[in-house]
N, C-alpha and C positions, 0 to 999 in steps of 0.2 A: 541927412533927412530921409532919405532913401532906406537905411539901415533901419531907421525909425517906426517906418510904415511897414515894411517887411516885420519887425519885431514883433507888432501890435498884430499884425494879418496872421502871423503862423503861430506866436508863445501869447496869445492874449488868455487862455487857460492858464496856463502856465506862472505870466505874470498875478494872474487872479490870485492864485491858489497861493502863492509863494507870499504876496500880501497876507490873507487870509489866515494863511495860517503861521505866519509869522508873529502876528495880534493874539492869535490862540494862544502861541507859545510865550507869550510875553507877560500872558494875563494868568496864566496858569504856574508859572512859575515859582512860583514859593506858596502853593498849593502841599498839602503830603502826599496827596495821589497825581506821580510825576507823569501818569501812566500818557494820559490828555498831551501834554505837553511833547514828550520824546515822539511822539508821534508825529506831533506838527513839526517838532523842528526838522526831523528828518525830512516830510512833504515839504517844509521850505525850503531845506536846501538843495529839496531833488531838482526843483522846479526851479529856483536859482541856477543851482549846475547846466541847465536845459539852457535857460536864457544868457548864462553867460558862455557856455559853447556857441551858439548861435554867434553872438558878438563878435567872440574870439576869430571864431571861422571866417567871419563874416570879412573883418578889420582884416585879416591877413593874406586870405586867399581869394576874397570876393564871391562873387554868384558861381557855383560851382558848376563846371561844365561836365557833367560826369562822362564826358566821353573819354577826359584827360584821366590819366593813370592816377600819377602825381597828387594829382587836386584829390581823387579820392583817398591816395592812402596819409593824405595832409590831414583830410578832413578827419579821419577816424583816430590820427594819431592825437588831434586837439580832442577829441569824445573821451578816447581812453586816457587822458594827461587831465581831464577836466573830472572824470568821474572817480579818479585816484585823489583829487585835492579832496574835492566834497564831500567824498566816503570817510577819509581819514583824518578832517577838518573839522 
């Protein structure tokens, strides 16, 4: 629940947008001008990528203590493992 409110308090952009334009990209879709659409899908998945690193991080490392070494180079190595799925996804 905890994870929940943290989600909605810092990716609530995030989440908006990845909605948003994910209906853009749905509705546009078999359009001939894809141009609308590759755009959105890409902003949805960026802002997906965002909200499910959050998660990912979140489920396995917890609240990061950045004082810990570990914790940050955990953290950046789920950013760069998350932003490789959804670039080449």
């Amino acid at each position: 629940m905890q994870m929940i409110k943290r989600l909605l308090r810092y990716y609530h952009v995030e989440l908006v947008l990845a909605i948003v334009m994910m209906l853009v990209a749905l509705a546009y879709t078999f359009e001939p001008s894809q141009l609308v659409s590759a755009i959105a899908r890409k902003t949805a998945l960026a802002s997906a990528g965002l909200v499910f690193y959050y998660v990912s991080r979140y489920l396995k490392v917890g609240v990061i203590d950045w004082d810990e070494e570990w914790r940050k180079k955990y953290a950046i190595a789920i950013l760069f493992y998350t932003a490789i799925v959804f670039a080449f996804g």
